[in-house]
N, C-alpha and C positions, 0 to 999 in steps of 0.2 A: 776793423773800424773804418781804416781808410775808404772801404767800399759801399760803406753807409752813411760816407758826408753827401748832404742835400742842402746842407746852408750856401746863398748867394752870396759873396761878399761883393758883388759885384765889380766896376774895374777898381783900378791904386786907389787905395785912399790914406790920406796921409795919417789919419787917427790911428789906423791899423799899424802904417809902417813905424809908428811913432811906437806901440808897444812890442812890435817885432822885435826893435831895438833894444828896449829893457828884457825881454826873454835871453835874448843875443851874448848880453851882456850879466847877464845874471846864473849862468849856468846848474850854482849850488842851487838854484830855488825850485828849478824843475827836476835837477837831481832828485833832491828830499822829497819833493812831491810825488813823481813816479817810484821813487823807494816805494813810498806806503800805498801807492796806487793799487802795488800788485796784489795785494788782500782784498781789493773790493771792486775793480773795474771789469771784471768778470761781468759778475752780478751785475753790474748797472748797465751793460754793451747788449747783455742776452735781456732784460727788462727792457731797453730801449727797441729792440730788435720785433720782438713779441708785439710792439702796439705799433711797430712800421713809423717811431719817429727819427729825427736824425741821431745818427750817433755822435756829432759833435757835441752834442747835450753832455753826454758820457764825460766832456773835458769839465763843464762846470764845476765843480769840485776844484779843477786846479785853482781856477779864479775864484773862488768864495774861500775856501779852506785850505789849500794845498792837500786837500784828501788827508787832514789832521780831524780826527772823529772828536778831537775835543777843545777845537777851534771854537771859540767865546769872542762877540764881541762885545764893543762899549751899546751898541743899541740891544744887548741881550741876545742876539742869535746865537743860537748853537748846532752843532755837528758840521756833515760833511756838505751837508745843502742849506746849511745857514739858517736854517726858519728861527723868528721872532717865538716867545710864546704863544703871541693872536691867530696867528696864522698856523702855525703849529696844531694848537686846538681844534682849529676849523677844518684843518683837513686829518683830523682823528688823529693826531699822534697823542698821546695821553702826557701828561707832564705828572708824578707825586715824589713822595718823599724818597721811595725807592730807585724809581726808574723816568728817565727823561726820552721818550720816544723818538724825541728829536734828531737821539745819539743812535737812533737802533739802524744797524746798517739798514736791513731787510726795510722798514716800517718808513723810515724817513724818502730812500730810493722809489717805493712806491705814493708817497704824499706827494714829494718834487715831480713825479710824471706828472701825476693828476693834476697841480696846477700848472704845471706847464702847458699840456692839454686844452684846460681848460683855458687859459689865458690865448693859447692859440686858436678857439675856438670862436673865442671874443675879439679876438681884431680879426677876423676876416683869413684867417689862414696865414700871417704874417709872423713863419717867426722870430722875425728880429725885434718886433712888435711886442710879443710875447716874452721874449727875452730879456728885453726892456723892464716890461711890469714888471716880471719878476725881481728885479732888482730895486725898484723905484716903488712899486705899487702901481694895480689897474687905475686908479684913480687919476694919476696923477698924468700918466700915457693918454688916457679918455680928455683929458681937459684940453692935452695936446692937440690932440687927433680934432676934436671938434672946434678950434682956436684953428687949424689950419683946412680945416673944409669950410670954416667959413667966412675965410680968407681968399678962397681960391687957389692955396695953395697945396702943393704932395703931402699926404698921408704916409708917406715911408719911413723910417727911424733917422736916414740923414738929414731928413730935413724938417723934423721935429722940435721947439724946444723943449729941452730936458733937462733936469739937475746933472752937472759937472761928476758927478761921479756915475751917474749912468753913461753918460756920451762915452765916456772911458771904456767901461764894462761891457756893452757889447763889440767894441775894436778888441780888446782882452780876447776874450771868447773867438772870435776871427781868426785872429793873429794865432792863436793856442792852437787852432786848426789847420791853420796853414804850417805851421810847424809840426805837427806829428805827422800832414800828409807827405813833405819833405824836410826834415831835419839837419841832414846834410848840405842841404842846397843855403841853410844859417849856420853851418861850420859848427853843427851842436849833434850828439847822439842823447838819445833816449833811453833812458831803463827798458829791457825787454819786458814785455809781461806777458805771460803764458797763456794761450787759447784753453784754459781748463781751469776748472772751478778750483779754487783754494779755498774756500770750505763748505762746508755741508750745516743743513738743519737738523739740530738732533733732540726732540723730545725731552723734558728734564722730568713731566711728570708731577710738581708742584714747583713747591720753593726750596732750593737747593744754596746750599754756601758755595760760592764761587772759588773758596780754597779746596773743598773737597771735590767741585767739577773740575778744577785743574790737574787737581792729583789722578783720579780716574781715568782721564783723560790723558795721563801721560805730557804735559804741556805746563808752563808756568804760570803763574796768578796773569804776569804780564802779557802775556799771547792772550790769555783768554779774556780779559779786559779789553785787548786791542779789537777782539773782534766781539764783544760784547759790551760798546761802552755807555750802552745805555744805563746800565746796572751798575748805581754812583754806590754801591753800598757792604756790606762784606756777602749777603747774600741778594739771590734774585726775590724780584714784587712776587709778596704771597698770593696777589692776585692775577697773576699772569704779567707777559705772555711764560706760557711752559714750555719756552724751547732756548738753548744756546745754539750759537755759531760757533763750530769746529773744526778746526786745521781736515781737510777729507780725509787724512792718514788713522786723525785720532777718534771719528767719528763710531766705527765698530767696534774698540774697542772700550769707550764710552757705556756705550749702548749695553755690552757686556756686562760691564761693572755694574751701571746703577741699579739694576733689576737683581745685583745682593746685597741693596744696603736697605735700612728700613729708615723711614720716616726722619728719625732722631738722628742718624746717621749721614745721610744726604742733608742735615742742618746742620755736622756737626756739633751736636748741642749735649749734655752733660746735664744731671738734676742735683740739684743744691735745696738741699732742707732750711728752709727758713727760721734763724735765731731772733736771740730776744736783741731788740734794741737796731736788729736791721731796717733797713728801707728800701725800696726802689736805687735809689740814687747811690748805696752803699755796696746792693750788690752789683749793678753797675760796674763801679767803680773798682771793685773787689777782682773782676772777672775782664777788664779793657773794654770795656763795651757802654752804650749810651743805655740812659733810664728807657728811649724809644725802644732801641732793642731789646729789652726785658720787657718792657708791658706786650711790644707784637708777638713776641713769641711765648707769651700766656695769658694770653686776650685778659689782661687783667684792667678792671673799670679802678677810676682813682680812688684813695683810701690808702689806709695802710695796710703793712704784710701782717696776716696769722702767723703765731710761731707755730713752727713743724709743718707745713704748707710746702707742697716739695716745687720748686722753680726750675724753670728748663730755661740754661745758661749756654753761651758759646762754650763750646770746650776747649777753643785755644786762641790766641789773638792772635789777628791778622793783619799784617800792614799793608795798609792799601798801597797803592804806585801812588807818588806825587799826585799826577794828573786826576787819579780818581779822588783824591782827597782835595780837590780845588772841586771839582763838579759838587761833590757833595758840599763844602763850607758853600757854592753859590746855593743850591737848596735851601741849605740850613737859613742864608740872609745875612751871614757872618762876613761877605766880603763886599765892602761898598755899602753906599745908602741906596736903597731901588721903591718904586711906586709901590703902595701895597698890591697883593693879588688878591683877586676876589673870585669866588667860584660861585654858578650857580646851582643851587638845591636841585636836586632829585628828588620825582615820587619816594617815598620811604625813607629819605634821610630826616637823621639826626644829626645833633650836634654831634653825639659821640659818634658816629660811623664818621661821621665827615673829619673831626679829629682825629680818629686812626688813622682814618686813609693820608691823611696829609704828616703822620707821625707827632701831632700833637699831643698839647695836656686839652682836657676838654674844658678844665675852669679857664684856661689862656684864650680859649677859640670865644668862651662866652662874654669874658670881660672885653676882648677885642670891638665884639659886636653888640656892646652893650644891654647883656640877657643873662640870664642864669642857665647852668647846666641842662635841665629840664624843659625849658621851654620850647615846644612845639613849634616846626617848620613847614612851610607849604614851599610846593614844586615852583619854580620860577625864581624864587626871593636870593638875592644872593647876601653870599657871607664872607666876608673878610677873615682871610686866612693870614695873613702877616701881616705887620704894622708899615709904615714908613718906612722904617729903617729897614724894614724887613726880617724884622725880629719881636719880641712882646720887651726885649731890653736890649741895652744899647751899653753895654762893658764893653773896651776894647779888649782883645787881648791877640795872641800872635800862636801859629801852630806852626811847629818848624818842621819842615817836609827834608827828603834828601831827593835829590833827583839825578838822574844818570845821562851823562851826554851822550846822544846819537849821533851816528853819521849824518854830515852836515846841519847840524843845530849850529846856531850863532848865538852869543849872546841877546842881541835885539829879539829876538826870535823866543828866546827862555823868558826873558824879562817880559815881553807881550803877553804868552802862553799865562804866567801869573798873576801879570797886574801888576807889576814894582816897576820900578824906573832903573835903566842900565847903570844907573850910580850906585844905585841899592845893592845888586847883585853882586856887583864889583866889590864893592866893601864887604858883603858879606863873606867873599872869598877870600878877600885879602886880593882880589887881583885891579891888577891897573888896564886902562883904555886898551894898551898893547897887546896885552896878555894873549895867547891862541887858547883855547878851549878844544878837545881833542873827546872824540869817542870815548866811552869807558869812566870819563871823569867824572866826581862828585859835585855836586854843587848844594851848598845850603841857604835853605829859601824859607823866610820868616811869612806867611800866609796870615792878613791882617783878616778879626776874626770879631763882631759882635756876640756874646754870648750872652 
C-alpha cells in the first residue's frame, strides 16, 4: 500500500496533526478496525491498484466505518463506504427486502471507486476535492469552488468553505496515511494483514440458505455473514446476485458440496400439507419463520390456503447474529421513524411483482398508494413502498437479540452499533459506568421494533 500513496498533504498542517493526535491516542480504535480490515483490504488495495488510483483511498473505511460492514448511520448510510440509499441506487447498488448492496463487500468497493472517480474527474483531477464531495456532496464542493474563483481566491480544499465535519474528514484520511506509512514513528503498531486474498467468489447457483452455505462450507453462520453482509435474511435474494464470499480455504470444498444437494435442499426447506383452519400467518408461525418467508417461497398471491395444498417451509430455525437481525428490523421500518421510500415503476411492473420484490402484502402496497390491488401501472410513475413511519402500522414492540463481545468492542461502541443509549445497555446488563466488558461476553439487547 505504502508504494501506492499518491495523496499530497502537502507541508504541517495543524487539522492533520490535530487528528494524528486522536489516532495516537486512541490505539483500541485502529486496533478493531485493522482487526476486521484483514477480511476485506485485500480486495479493495488490488481494485484500487487495477484503475491506477491512490491506495490511500483503501484507508477510507477506517474513517466512514472502522471497516464494520454493518456500520449504520443516523443519516441512513450503511456498510463499509457508507453510501445513503440515493446514492447507493445511483450507482447500482440495489437495496430490497433481501439484500442491501450497500453491505455487499464486492458491489459497494466497486460503487465507491466509481464515484470517487467520477467525482475526481469533476474537480479537475483534485483529489482532495474529490474526497471532499464524497463526504459532503458534489454540490456543495461546486458552490465552494465557484464562490472562491469568483473571489479570486484558491480552489484547493484548504482554502475552501466547507461544513465542519468535512474540514475534519479529509485531515482524517491524511493523518490515517501518514500513520500506516510510518506507525512507529506515532509509538503505535498495526495489525499485519496479509498480501493474499482471504476470500474467494463462489457461484451459489440460485437462492440458497445461508445456514446450509455455512455448513457446506465448513464455516459458521457468523464468518459467513461477516463476509456476506449484504444478505439481512436467513437465506440469499432469489433474485440474485448467485454468488457468496468465502474464507479461500472453504471455497473448493463449497463448490464440492452444493452440486449434491438439490434445489429444496440448498433452501433447506421441508413440505407441509395444508390443514383445516390454517393460514399464512399460522404456518408461519408454527415453523419460526415470517408470513414473507412463506408466500416467497411458494410464490403464493393473497387469499387463503387450500386444505391438502403441500407448502414448502424452512426445515429448521435459524438465529440470525445480533447484527444481522438489526439490518433486517432497519428493512422491515421497525426501528426509528424514517421518510417513506418510494420506488420508480418499471416497463412490466405490477403491484404484485413490485410487492414481492419489496416482501410485501400487495393489499398494504395498494392501500399505501391509494389504488386497489389490480390496478394498472405505467413505466416512470412511482410507488410508495413504506409509510412514515416506515411501516403500514405503528405498534411498538421490542426483539431481544444476544450479542457476543469482541475483541476491543466498548460499550459506546455496542450501544451506537444498536441504536440505545449507554444507560440502556448498562441496565440491561445489570452493569454500572465501571464495569470492563471483556471478549466472549454476553450482552442482552432489547431492539425497538414497529410491527
Amino acid at each position: 500500500m505504502r508504494a501506492g500513496f499518491k495523496l499530497d498533504d502537502g507541508e504541517e498542517r495543524r487539522a492533520i496533526d490535530q487528528q494524528l493526535r486522536w489516532y495516537a491516542n486512541n490505539p483500541d480504535y485502529l486496533q478493531r478496525a485493522f482487526g476486521r480490515a484483514d477480511l476485506y483490504l485485500y480486495h479493495i488495495v488490488n481494485e484500487l491498484e487495477a484503475r491506477g488510483m491512490p491506495l490511500e483511498l483503501a484507508l477510507l473505511p477506517v474513517v466512514e466505518s472502522a471497516f464494520e460492514p454493518y456500520a449504520y448511520s443516523r443519516a441512513s448510510a450503511s456498510g463499509l463506504w457508507q453510501f445513503i440509499p440515493g446514492t447507493g441506487s445511483r450507482y447500482g447498488l440495489r437495496q430490497d427486502w433481501w439484500y442491501d448492496g450497500r453491505r455487499d463487500i464486492v458491489e459497494s468497493t466497486r460503487a465507491a471507486l466509481d464515484y470517487l472517480q467520477s467525482l475526481h474527474d469533476e474537480f479537475g483531477g483534485d483529489w482532495l476535492l474529490a474526497i471532499a464531495a464524497y463526504n459532503c456532496g458534489e454540490i456543495i464542493v461546486e458552490r465552494s469552488v465557484a464562490m472562491n474563483r469568483a473571489s479570486g481566491r484558491p480552489i484547493d480544499f484548504w482554502d475552501l468553505w466547507l461544513p465542519k465535519e468535512t474540514r475534519a474528514y479529509v485531515p482524517k484520511l491524511l493523518a490515517m496515511g501518514r500513520l500506516v506509512r510510518n506507525p512507529a514513528g506515532y509509538g503505535l503498531e498495526i495489525t499485519h494483514v496479509a498480501n493474499q486474498p482471504y476470500f474467494a467468489r463462489v457461484a451459489s447457483g440460485g437462492q440458497i440458505s445461508l445456514k446450509v452455505a455455512a455448513e457446506i462450507a465448513g464455516i459458521t453462520p457468523e464468518e459467513l455473514y461477516e463476509l456476506n453482509p449484504a444478505f439481512h435474511r436467513w437465506a440469499t435474494d432469489p433474485v440474485g446476485p448467485y454468488y457468496l464470499l468465502l474464507p479461500v480455504d472453504a471455497a473448493e470444498v463449497f463448490t464440492q458440496n452444493i452440486a449434491q444437494l438439490s434445489a429444496d435442499q440448498l433452501l433447506g426447506v421441508t413440505r407441509y400439507a395444508v390443514k383445516h383452519g390454517d393460514s399464512v400467518a399460522s404456518v408461519a408461525a408454527q415453523f419460526h419463520t415470517t408470513t414473507n418467508v412463506i408466500r416467497e417461497l411458494n410464490d403464493l398471491p393473497e387469499g387463503r390456503l387450500t386444505v391438502g395444498d403441500e407448502l414448502r417451509v424452512p426445515n429448521a430455525d435459524m438465529e440470525l447474529p445480533a447484527k444481522v437481525l438489526l439490518a433486517a428490523a432497519r428493512v422491515d421500518g421497525r426501528v426509528r421513524g424514517r421518510r417513506p421510500h418510494v420506488q420508480v415503476v418499471r416497463r412490466g411492473d405490477t403491484l404484485w411483482s413490485i410487492a414481492r420484490r419489496n416482501g410485501m402484502d400487495v393489499n398494504t402496497l395498494a392501500a399505501l398508494n391509494g389504488m386497489q390491488p389490480g390496478d394498472a401501472l405505467h413505466a416512470g410513475q412511482k410507488v410508495q413502498v413504506t409509510s412514515a413511519g416506515g411501516s403500514s402500522s405503528h405498534a411498538r414492540s421490542h426483539r431481544h437479540v444476544v450479542y457476543t463481545v469482541r475483541s476491543g468492542d466498548t460499550v459506546a461502541g455496542i450501544a451506537q452499533l444498536f441504536q440505545c443509549s449507554v444507560p440502556q445497555l448498562l441496565a440491561w446488563n445489570g452493569l454500572n459506568a465501571h464495569t470492563h466488558i471483556h471478549a466472549g461476553q454476553k450482552l442482552h439487547i432489547h431492539v425497538v421494533r414497529h410491527s
